[in-house]
N, C-alpha and C positions, 0 to 999 in steps of 0.2 A: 705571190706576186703582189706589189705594193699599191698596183694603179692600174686597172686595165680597162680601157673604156671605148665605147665606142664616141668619134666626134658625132658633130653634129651635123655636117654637110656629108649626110648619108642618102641625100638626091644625088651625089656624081655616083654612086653604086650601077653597077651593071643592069640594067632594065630585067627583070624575073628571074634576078639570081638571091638569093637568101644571104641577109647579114648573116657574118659569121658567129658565131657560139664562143663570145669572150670565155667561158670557164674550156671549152673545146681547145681554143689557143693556146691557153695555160698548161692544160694538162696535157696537153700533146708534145709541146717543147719540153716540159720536166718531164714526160716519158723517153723522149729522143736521147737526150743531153746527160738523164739521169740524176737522183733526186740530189746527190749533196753538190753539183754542180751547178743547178737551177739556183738550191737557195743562195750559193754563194754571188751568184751574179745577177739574177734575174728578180729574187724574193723581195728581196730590199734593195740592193744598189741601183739595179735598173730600171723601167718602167715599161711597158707597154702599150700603144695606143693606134687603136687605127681611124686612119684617117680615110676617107672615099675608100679608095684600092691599093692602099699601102696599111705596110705594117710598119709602124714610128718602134724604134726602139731607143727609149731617152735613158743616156749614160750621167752619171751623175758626174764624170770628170773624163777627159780626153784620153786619161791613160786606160778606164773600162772601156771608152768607145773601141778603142783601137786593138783591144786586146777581144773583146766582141767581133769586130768586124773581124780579126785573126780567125781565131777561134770558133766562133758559132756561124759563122757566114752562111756555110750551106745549109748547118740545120735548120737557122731560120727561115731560109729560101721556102725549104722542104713543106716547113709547113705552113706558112703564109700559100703558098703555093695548093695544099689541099684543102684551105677553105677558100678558096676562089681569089686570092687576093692577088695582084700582080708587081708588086715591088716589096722590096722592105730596105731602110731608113736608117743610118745608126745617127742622134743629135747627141748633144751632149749640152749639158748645164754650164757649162762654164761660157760657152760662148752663144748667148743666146739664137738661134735661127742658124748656126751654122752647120751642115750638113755632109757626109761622108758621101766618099761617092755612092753611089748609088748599085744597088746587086740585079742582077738581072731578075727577071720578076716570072711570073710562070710562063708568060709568053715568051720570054728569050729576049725582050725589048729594054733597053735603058732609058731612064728617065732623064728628063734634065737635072740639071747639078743644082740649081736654087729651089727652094723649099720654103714654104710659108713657116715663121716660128709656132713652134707650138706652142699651147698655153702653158703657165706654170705648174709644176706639180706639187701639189701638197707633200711636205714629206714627212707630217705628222699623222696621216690614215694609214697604217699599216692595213694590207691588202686581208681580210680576214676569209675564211672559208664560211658557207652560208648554209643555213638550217633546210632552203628550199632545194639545197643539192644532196640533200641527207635522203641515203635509202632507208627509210622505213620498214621494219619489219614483227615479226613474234618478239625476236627476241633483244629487240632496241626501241620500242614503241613507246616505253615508260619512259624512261633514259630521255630521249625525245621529246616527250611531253614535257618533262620537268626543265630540260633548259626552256623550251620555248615560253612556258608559261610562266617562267621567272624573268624571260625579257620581256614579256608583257605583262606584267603584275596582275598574275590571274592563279595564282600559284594558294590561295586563301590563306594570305597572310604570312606564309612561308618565306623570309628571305634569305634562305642558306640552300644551298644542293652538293651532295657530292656523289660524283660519278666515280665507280670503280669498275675496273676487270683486266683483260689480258692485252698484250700488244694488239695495235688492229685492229681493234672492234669499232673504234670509232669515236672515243673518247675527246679525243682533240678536237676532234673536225666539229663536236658538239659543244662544248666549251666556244669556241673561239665564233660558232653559228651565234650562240647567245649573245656571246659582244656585238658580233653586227647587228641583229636583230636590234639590241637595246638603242642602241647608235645612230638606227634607222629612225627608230620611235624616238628618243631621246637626245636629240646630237649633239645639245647644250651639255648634257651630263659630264661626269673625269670617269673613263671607262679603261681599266688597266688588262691587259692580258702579259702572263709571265708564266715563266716557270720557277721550280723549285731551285733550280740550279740558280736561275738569275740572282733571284728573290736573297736568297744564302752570300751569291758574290755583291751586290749591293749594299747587304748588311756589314760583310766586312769590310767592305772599302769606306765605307762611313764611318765607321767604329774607327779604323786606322788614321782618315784623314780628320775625326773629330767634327764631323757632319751631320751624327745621326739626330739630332733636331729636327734638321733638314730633310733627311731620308723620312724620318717617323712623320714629319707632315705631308710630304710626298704622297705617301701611303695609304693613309687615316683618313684622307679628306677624300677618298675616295668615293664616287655612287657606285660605283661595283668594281669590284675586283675579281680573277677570272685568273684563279692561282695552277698550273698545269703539273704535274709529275713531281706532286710534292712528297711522295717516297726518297724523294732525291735528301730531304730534311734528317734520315735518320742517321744516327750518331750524333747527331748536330746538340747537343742544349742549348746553347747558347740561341742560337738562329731558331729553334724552336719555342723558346721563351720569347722571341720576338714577335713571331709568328702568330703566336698564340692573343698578345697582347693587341695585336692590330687585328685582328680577324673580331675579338671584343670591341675594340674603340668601333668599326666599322661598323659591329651588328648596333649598338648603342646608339650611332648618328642614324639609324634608319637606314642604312646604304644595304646593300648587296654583296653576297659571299658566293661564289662557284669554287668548287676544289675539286681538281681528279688525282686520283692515285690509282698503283696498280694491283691492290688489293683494299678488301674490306679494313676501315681503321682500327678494326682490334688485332687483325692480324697483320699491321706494321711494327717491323722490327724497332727497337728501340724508341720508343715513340713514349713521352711522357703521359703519364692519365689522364693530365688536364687536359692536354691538347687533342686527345681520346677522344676526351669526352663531350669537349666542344664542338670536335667536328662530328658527333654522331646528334648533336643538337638541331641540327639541320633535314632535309631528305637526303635521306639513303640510299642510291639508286646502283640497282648493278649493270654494266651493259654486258650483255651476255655472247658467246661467239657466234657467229651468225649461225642462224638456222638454215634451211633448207631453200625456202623459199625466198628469204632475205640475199644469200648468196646468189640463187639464181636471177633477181632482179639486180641484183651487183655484175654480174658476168654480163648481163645484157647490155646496163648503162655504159659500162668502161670500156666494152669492145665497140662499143658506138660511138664514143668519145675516141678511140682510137683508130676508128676505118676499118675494124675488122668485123667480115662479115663472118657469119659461125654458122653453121648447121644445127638443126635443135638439139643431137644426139651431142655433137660437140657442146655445145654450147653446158649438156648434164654432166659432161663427160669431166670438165673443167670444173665447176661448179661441186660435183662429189669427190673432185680430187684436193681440192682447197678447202679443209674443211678446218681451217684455224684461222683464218684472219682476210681482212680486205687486203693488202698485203700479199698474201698466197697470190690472192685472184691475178692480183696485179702483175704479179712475177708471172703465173700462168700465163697469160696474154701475152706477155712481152716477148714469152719464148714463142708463144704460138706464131706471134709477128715477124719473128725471126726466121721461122722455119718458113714463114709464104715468103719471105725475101729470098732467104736462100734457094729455095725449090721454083724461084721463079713464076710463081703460081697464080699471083695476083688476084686470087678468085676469092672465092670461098672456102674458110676452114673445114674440113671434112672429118668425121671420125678419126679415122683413119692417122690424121695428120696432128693431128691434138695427143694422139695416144705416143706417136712416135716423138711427140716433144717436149711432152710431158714424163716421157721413161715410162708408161704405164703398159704393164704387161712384159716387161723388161727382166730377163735372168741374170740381172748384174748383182751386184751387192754393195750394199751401201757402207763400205767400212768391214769391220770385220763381219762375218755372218754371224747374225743372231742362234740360240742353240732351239732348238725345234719345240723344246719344252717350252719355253716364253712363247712361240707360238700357240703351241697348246694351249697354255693358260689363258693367254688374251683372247680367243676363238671362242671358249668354256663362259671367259666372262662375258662376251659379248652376248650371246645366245642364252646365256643360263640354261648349258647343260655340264655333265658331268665329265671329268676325262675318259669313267670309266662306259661311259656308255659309248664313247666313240671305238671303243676298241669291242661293243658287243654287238648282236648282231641286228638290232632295235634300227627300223624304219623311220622312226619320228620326222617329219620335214626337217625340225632345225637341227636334229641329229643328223639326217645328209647332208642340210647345207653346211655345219660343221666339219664334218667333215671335207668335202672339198674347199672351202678356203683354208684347210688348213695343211691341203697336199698343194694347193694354189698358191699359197704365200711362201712354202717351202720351196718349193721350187724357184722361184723368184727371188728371194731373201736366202738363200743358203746354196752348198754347192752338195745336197743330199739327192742320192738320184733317184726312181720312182719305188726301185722296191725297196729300198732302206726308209725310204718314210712311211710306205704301206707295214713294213714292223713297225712303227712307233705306235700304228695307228692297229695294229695288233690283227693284221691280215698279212697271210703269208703267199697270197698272190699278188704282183704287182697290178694287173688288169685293171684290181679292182680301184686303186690308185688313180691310173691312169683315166678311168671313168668319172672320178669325181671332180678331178682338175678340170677336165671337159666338160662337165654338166654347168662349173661354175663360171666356165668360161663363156659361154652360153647364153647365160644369165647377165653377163656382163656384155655382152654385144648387143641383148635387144633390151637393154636398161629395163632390167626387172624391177620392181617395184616390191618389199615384203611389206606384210599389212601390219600395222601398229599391235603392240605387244604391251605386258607388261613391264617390258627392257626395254623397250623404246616406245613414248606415248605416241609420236608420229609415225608415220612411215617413213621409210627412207628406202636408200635403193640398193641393190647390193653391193654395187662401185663405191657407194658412201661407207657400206658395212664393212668392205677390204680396205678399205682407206684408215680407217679407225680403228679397226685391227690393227696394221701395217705401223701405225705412227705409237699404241699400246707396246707393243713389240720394242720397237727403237729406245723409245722411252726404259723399258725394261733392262735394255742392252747396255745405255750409256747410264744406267744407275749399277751395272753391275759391273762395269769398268774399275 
């Protein structure tokens, strides 16, 4: 969102009710609405503002207002309404101070039709995500450091960083923290945030329209640039040789370099050496998928920013089932929010209710069923034991616990019934099958905990150990498609 603030006559507020949580507004409408909706109308075009007990929503032309007021009416309601607010507003830029009617507000009451104008909106501060709303944790602490410390030139001398890793880890939301950070310290500065796609279509249209003078000073004169998803460059020479040539002119004038991509720069495809080699000239920072405990302060923040309250076993329960991206988390939630809608519930999320929304513990199959051997295998590598020790008659703990997640995952992931996996597993009683899926199931309901290993320096839980399993497997399935 491009502009979201609170005014200033925040004495007409409710007497001991708590201003709202501008980033809470945000992220609760782009959760309602859904994310490619929000950016289309709300990121840029629209703006945000509350005033006293309204929520202003400034249209940049009468055809968004009206297609807003269409359109989002009730969502807005919805959540203007759960942070305590009791109107919301649609204005529009074209006419200053004129005002749509008016939507009923949490209390059921209408306002009057005249409306003070709002102030102008800048509509050169693109709305940036903030470094003070970043979860910290193991495995983004560095990643973290290095943007911050490069918006406050405490970095010892360092003015380049690039961030790499997987979708969702957090990449963006670090980048774009940096811009504001510097922006806040800095506001006089030229501070550019783009991506590679931009960066690439820019290039061409100036090369086309006979610009690039113009583009190339654009650029170069920059005090930091803050270049996003610049894997989007390969194939490219041409836009790469550009690339390369202003990321030099920049470092040269003293300015500032941020670059993410989604891998390490030696392992981008077609990528020239120069341009290699420049960006490893820099910090090298990887952000890593969340860890255990970074996820579970992510489960906390978001369900908090969303109204939902969670049980603490829920709350693990979601957290070892999401174990690739902030992103998961977020779909996690959304569903769990659905399912207290639906169920009526309005309460509190309970085990229970997390599991049935999540599909966890579910005998479906995802696609075609995976063959029981890639379970094997992924169960063997998880644990570092052997196949053949699952099928002898060897006690080891992680030779049991192997064993049932791997009568656990079959059963779930495949349509093998208990004594046909008890052969696999080279017992010609099913009982004893049927005792392992049980012992793991077990373990899964009072969130066991196994103690850090030589395979895993942490601990983790055995909900996180089937999870990780589960997605080894898939992975196995759709490479052998």
């Amino acid at each position: 969102m491009k502009a979201l603030a609170n005014s200033t006559d925040s004495a007409t507020a409710a007497p001991g009710r708590d201003r709202p949580s501008e980033t809470s507004i945000e992220r609760r409408l782009a959760a309602r609405i859904g994310a490619a909706r929000y950016r289309m109308w709300f990121e840029e075009p629209a703006h945000l503002r509350i005033s006293g007990e309204e929520l202003h929503v400034h249209a940049p032309s009468r055809f968004a207002a009206d297609w807003i007021e269409r359109h989002f009416r009730d969502d807005l309601s919805s959540v203007a309404a759960d942070v305590g607010l009791a109107a919301v507003r649609v204005c529009t830029d074209e006419a200053p101070g004129a005002v749509s009617p008016p939507q009923e507000g949490a209390a059921g009451s209408r306002e009057p039709a005249a409306a003070a104008p709002l102030p102008a909106v800048r509509r050169d501060q693109p709305r940036w995500r903030k470094l003070d709303d970043f979860v910290v944790g193991d495995s983004n602490r560095i990643a973290f450091e290095a943007a911050r410390r490069l918006a406050e030139d405490d970095l010892g001398g360092i003015r380049s960083i690039l961030l790499h890793g997987g979708c969702g880890v957090g990449k963006t939301h670090l980048l774009q923290g940096l811009c504001a950070r510097r922006r806040e310290r800095c506001p006089q500065e030229r501070i550019r945030y783009t991506t590679g796609e931009q960066f690439t279509n820019d290039y061409i249209q100036a090369v086309r329209g006979g610009s690039i003078e113009a583009f190339r000073a654009k650029v170069r004169k920059l005090d930091l640039l803050a270049i996003d998803d610049v894997h989007f460059l390969s194939n490219k020479g041409a836009t790469q040789a550009e690339f390369l040539h202003t990321i030099d002119a920049i470092g040269l004038s003293g300015a500032r370099v941020a670059i993410v991509t989604d891998a390490h720069p030696r392992a981008l495809r077609s990528f020239s050496e120069a341009l290699v080699s420049r960006m490893l000239a820099g910090m090298v920072v990887q952000v890593e998928t969340p860890d255990r405990g970074t996820r579970e302060a992510l489960v906390t923040r978001i369900a908090e920013e969303r109204g939902i309250a969670l049980e603490p076993a829920a709350a693990r329960a979601i957290s070892d089932r999401s174990i690739g991206s902030v992103r998961e988390i977020e779909g996690a939630l959304a569903r769990v929010a659905a399912a207290l809608l639906l169920e009526d519930l309005g309460g509190i999320a309970t085990l229970t209710l997390v599991e049935r929304a999540l599909g966890i513990g579910d005998a479906g199959v995802r696609g075609a069923p995976p063959r029981i051997a890639a379970i094997l295998d992924a169960t063997c590598e998880q644990l570092g034991v052997n196949r053949d020790d699952l099928a002898a008659s060897g006690r080891h703990r992680r030779v049991v616990l192997a064993r049932g997640v791997v009568v656990h995952l079959a059963r779930e992931m495949t349509t093998l019934s208990f004594p046909e996996i008890a052969r696999h597993l080279g017992r010609t009683a099913h009982s004893s099958a049927h005792a392992a899926a049980r012992r793991v199931r077990d373990m899964l309901d009072r969130g066991e905990e196994l103690p850090a290993d030589e395979r895993a320096p942490a601990s983790r839980t055995v909900r996180e150990l089937v999870e990780t399993v589960r997605r080894d497997v898939e992975r196995r399935a759709r490479a052998a498609r």
